[in-house]
N, C-alpha and C positions, 0 to 999 in steps of 0.2 A: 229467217233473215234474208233479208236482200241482198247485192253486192254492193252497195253503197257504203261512203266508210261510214262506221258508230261509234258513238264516241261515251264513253262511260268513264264517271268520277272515279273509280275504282273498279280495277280489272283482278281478279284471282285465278291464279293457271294451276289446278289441284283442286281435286274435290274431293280431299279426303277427310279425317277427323281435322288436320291442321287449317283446310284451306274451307271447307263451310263450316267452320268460326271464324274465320277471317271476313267472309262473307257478311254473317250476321250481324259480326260485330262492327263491319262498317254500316251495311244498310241500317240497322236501328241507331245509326245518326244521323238517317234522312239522303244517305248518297244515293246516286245510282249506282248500281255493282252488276257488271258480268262475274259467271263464275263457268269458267273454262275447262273440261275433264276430257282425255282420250278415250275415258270407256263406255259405256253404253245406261251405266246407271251408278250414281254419286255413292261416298262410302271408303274410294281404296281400298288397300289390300285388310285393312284393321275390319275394316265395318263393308267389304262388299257383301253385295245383295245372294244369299243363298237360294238355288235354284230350288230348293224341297223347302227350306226352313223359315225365307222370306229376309228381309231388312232385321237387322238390330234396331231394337227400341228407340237405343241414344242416337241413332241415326237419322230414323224414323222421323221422330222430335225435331231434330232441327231442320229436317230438311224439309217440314212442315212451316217451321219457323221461317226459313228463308224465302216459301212463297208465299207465306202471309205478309212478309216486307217489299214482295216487290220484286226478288233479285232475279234475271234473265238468266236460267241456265242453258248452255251450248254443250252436250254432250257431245262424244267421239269426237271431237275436234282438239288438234294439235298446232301448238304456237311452232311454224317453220321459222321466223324471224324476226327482228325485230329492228326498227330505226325510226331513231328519236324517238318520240311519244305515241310509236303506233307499232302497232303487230299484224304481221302476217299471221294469217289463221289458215289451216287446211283442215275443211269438213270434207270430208270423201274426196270426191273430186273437184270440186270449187273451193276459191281462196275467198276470204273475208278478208277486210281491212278494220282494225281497231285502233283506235285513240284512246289512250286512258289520260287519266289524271295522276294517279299511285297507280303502281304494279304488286300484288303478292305475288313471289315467288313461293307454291306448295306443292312440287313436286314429287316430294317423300324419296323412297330410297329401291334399291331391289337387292337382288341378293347376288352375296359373293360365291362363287362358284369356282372349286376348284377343280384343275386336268386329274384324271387319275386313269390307268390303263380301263377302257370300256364306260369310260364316264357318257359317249354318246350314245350308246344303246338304245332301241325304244323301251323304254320302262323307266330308265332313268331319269330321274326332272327335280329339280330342286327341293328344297322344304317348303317354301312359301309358294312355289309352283304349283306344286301336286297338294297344297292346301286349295290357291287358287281353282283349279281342276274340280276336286271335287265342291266346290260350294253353286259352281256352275255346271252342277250335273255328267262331270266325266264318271263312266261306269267304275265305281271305285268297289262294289260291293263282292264279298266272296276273296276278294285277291288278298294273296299276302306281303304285304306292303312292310318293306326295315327303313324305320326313321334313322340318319344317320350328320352327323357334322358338328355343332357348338352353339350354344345360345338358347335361350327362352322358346324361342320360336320352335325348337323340337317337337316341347309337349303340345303348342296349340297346334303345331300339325297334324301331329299325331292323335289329337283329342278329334281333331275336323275327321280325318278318313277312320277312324273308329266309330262314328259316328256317322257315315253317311256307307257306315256298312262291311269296310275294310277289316281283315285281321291283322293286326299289328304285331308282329311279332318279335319287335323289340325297339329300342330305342339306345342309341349309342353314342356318347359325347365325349368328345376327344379329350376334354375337360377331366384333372384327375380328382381323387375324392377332395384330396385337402381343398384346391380351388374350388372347387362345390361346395363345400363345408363355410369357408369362408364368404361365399358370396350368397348363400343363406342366415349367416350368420349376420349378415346386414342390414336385413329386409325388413326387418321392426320398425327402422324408420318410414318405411311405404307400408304401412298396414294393410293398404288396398291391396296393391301387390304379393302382399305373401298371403294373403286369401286368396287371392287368383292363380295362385300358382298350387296352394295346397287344393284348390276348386278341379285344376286341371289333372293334378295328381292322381285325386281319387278317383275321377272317371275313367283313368288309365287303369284304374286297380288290377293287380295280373299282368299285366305288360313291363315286362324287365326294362329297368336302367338302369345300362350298365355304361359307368364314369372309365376312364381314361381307356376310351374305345374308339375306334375309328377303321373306315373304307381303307382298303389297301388296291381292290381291284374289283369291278363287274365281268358275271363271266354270262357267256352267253353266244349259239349262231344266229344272228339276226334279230334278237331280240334277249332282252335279259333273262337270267335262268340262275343265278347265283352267286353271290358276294360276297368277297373272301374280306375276313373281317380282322383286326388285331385287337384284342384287349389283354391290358398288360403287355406278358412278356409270351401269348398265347397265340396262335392262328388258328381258327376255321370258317368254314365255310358252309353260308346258310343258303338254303333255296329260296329266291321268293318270287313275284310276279312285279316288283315296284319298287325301288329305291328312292327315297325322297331324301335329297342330302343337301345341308348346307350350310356353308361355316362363318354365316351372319351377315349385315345389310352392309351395303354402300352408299353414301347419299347421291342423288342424281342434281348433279349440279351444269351440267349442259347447259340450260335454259340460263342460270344466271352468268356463265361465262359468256355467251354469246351477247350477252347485255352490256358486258365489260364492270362486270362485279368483281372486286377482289376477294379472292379465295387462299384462305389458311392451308400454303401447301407444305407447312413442317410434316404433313404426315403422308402415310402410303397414298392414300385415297381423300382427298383435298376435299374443305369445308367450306361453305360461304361466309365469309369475316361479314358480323351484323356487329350494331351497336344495341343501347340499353330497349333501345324502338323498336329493335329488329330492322331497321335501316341498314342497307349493302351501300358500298361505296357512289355508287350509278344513283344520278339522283331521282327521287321520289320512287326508288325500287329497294323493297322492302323482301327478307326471306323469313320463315318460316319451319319447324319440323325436323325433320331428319334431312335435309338437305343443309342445315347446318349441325349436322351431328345427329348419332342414334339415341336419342331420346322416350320414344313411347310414344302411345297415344295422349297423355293426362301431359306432358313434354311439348306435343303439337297442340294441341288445343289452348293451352295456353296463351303460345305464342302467337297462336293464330289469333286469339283475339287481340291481345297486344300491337300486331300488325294493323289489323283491321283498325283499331280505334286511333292507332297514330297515322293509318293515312287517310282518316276521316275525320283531320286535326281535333281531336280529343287526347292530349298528350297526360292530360291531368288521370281522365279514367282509365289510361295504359299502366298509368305509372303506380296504382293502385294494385296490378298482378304482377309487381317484379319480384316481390316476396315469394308467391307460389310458384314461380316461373325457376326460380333459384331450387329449392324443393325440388321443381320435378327435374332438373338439369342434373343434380344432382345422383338423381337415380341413370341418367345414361351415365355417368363417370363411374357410378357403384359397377354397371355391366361392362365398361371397356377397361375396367382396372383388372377383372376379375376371368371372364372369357378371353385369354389370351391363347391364339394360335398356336400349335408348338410345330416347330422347324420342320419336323418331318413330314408335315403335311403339304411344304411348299415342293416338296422332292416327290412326292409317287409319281409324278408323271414320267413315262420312260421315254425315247428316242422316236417310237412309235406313234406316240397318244398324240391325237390330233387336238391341237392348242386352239385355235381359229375354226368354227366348225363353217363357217360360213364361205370358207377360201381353202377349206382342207390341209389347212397348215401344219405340219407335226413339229412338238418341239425338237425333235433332231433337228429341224431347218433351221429354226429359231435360233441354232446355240452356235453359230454360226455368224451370227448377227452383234455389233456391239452395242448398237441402241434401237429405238425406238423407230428412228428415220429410216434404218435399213431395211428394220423387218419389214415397214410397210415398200421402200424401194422393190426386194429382194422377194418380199414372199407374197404381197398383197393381205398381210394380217393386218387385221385391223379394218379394213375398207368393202369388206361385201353389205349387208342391208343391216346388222346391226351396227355399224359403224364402231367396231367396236366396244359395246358394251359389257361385252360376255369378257374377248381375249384380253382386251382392254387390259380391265383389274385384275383379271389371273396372271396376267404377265407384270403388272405393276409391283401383286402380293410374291407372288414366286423370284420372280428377277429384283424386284425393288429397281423399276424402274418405272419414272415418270409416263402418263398416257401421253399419246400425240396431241397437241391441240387441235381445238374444235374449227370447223369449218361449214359455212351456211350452206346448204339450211340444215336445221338441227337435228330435222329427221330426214328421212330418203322420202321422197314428196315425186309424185307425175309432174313431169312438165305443164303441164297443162295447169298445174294449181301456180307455178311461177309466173308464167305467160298470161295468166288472168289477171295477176295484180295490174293496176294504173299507175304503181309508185315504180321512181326510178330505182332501180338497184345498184350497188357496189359494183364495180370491176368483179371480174371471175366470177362472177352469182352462180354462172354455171360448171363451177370446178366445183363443186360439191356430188355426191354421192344422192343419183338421181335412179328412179325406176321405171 
């Protein structure tokens, strides 16, 4: 692409299951469609591409599908902004200018991540992290790896680095039996689902889980070396080389705040308010997926195509998936009824454990602070290069206090991708978090 602006009937910023059916489902009604991803190959966290194993089939399939139709994919590129009907784009170092017609919003979600004494350790990294890691070739083979935190997502981690080599020596869910019991005792209405979960079970065959379990602390000089664990009413401590912990998704709703979409903030971690179309408040911008709630893959695709056909005015053959849309909705409210947090997880962090890894903040600082404004006045959490993503939601889940509002541009961008745009900017463009 050139720097000149382009302008497409329909723009999708997400190339995950949610956002190439959104794709498809618009271009097979003759639109033009970009489809927009930060990473380097379409898929997201559900369907990214494994470094030994290759592409997912259902992946594979559509995104077969999407160049047979036409649609212009921009990989590694990230939407900095947006005004009126046009987005800033940053591809490495050069800024693009877009026009669309419709917007999807398919940004999916990432994961919540709590403080715990040694949670920065190198070894330590997420569940859906050190999935990531290994499916892109990190050396996971030989090591012994404790899966640790709450959610489905345990065992596909756990099933990924068991498979690309890893010993897994246990799996631990904060979750007690009865909430397990009860939210298997569900899953008949997702047939698909309790075969995927009994699929993932048995490749685990031999690897302990063990229910109303949880991290109390990583121990280790410079690197992880062992993780003092609680189940029940019991403590010990196991050796391992790898901790993959984490206590479920957040929707990444960024992108659609900055568009001036209104967001469902009755809760910790705020949703994108859509109607029956998947329509956000901001006209002709449409969301998708777990960025309005945790849903699934069978959740986002859905919706995705739902988006895609209503802003490629086919309202008639959107309205045709609201029945299955409801179905798969329904399975995120089976898992947020059911995975519920318990209290003590928002407390391990001591005085010590650095909250903010990016500004080296310790909650001792923090507690010191009454809201949100201070900490950042006072401590600078929140404002180093992740702009708060990470301390963000750990201090929203632990404190139950609101994140700071967003500020352009959405990600940390070189000057140089600002100073290349031709469009004029808002007052302060440059009080945003720049590198």
């Amino acid at each position: 692409m050139d720097k000149r602006m382009h302008s497409y009937q329909v723009v999708v910023v997400g190339a995950g299951p949610a956002g190439l059916s959104a794709a498809e489902a618009a271009a097979a009604q003759g639109c033009s469609v970009l489809l927009l991803d930060a990473q380097p190959a379409a898929g997201g966290q559900v369907w990214r591409r494994d470094a030994a194993l290759g592409m997912p089939a259902r992946s594979r399939t559509l995104q077969s599908r999407l160049d047979a139709l036409g649609v212009t994919r921009l990989p590694q590129s990230e939407v900095v902004g947006a005004f009126g009907r046009q987005l800033l784009v940053r591809c490495g170092r050069e800024s693009l200018e877009v026009g669309f017609g419709s917007l999807v919003i398919a940004t999916g979600a990432r994961e919540l991540l709590l403080p715990f004494p040694g949670w920065t350790l190198p070894g330590v990294t997420g569940a859906g992290g050190a999935q990531a890691l290994a499916k892109q070739g990190w050396p996971v083979r030989g090591k012994r790896v404790l899966v640790a935190g709450s959610g489905p997502l345990l065992l596909a981690s756990a099933e990924t680095l068991q498979r690309h080599g890893a010993r897994v020596l246990g799996i631990h869910e904060q979750l007690g039996r009865t909430g397990l019991a009860g939210f298997a005792a569900g899953l008949w209405r997702w047939p698909g689902k309790l075969a995927q979960a009994a699929q993932l079970r048995g490749r685990l065959r031999g690897v302990p889980y063990r229910a109303d379990s949880h991290v109390l602390r990583a121990l280790g000089q410079g690197q992880l070396e062992a993780v003092e664990i609680r189940a029940g009413g019991r403590i010990s401590t196991i050796e391992c080389d790898m901790l993959a912990c984490g206590f479920g998704l957040v929707p990444n709703v960024e992108l659609a705040c900055a568009l001036g979409c209104d967001l469902d903030e009755s809760r910790v971690h705020p949703l994108v308010r859509v109607d029956a179309y998947q329509r956000t408040s901001a006209e002709d911008v449409y969301a998708v997926g777990e960025a309005c709630g945790i849903g699934g893959v069978d959740c986002a695709r859905v919706e995705g195509r739902i988006a895609g056909l209503a802003a490629a005015g086919a309202p008639e053959r959107a309205r045709r998936l609201f029945r299955l849309r409801s179905r798969a909705r329904r399975f995120g409210k089976h898992l947020e009824r059911h995975f519920i947090l318990r209290d003590e997880l928002r407390a391990l962090a001591d005085e010590d454990t650095i909250v903010c890894r990016c500004e080296d903040v310790t909650m001792g600082a923090l507690s010191l602070c009454r809201d949100v404004r201070e900490m950042r006045l006072m401590t600078r959490c929140g404002m180093g290069p992740c702009q708060g993503r990470i301390c963000g939601t750990a201090i929203a889940e632990t404190r139950r206090l609101p994140r700071a509002g967003l500020r352009f541009p959405v990600f940390p961008v070189p000057l140089a991708v600002l100073a290349g745009s031709s469009r004029k900017r808002p007052a302060g463009i440059f009080s945003g978090v720049v590198k």
